[in-house]
N, C-alpha and C positions, 0 to 999 in steps of 0.2 A: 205618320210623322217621320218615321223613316226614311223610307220613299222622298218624302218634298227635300230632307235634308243630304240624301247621298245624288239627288241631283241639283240642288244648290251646289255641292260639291266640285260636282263635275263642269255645272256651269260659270260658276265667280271666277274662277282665275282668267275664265277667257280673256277678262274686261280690264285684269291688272294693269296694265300695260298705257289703258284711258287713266290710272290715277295718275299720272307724270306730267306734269306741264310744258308740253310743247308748243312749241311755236309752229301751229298748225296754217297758218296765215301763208308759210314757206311755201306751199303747193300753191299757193294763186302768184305766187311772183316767177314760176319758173313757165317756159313756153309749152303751152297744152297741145296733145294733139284736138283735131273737131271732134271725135267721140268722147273727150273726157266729160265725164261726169262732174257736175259743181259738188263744189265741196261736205255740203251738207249729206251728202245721198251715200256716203260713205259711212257714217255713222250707225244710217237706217240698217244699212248692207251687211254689213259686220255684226251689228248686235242679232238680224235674224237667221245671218252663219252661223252663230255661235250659238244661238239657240237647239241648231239642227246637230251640229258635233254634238251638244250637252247630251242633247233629246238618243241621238244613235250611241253615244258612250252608256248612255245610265242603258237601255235596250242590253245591250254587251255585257252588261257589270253584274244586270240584273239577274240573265240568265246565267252569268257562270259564277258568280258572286265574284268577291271584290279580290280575295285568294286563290281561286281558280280561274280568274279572267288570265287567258292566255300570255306569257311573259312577252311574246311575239309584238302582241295587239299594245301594251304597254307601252314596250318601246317606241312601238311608230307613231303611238298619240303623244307621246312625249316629246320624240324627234320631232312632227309635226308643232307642237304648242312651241317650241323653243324656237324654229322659224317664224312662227306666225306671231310670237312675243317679240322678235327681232326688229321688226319693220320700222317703227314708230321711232325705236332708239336709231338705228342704222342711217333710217331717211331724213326722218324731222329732227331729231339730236344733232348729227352731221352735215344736214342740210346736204345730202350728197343724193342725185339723183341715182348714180351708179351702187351706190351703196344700199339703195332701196330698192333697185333691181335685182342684186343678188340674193336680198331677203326675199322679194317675191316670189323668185326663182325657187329658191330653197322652200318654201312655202307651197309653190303649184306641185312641184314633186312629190314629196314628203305627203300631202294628203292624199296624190294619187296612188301611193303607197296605203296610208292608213284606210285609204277606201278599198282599196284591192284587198288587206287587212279583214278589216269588215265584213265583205260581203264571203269569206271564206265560216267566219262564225254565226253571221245573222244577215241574211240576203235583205230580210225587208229595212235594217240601219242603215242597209246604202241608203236609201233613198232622202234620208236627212243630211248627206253627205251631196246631192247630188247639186245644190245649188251654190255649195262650197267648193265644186271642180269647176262649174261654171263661171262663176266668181273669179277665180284663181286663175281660169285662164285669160279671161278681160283683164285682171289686172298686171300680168307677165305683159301681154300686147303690151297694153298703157303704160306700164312702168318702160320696159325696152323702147317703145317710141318717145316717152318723157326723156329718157334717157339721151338717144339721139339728138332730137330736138335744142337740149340742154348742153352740147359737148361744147367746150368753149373753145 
């Protein structure tokens, strides 16, 4: 029972960010580039990112418990969550394409960090990490050409 609860832990606040009611409608009024993704496909994307952080942080916590997980590793999942919690307020809040570039920006780094992070304490966590760089870097593209696209 443990177990299921210190990675509930690590996994719920991923989703905090979904309880705010956005005007997520904002992304189909702005000019897409031909790769964006409809809208829906975001949802999926994110929640089985956020799976894979949960899954590679409990991996981390596990083995060095929750007072010996690295203050290192700490910070960069924290610096990471605090970008990756930004985006929704930055983009959809402000309805600002450029503002949601900067979140994404801060977000593709920041994991490339926590992943570098990672595979320094548990090489096989990268690998829950690995479809969250992937991720991250389609949406830096998408965001920076949404961005263009959108300059008035």
């Amino acid at each position: 029972m443990k177990k299921v609860l210190l990675f509930l832990i690590l996994l719920l606040p991923w989703f905090f960010s979904s309880l705010f009611p956005f005007d997520y409608s904002f992304y189909e009024t702005l000019n897409l580039p031909f790769f964006a993704p409809p809208s829906f496909l975001f949802g999926i994307v994110w929640a089985i990112v956020y799976l894979g952080i949960a899954i590679s942080s409990y991996q981390i916590v596990s083995k060095y418990g929750i007072k010996d997980t690295p203050k290192s590793y700490k910070i960069k999942l924290l610096i990471n969550y605090l970008w990756n919690q930004s985006f929704p307020f930055l983009f959809f809040g402000l309805k600002s394409p450029f503002w949601g570039l900067v979140a994404t920006v801060g977000t593709f780094i920041s994991s490339l960090f926590l992943y570098e992070e990672t595979s320094k304490l548990n090489e096989k966590s990268t690998n829950f990490l690995n479809l969250y760089i992937l991720w991250g870097l389609f949406a830096t593209v998408l965001a920076f050409t949404t961005y263009v696209l959108n300059i008035a």
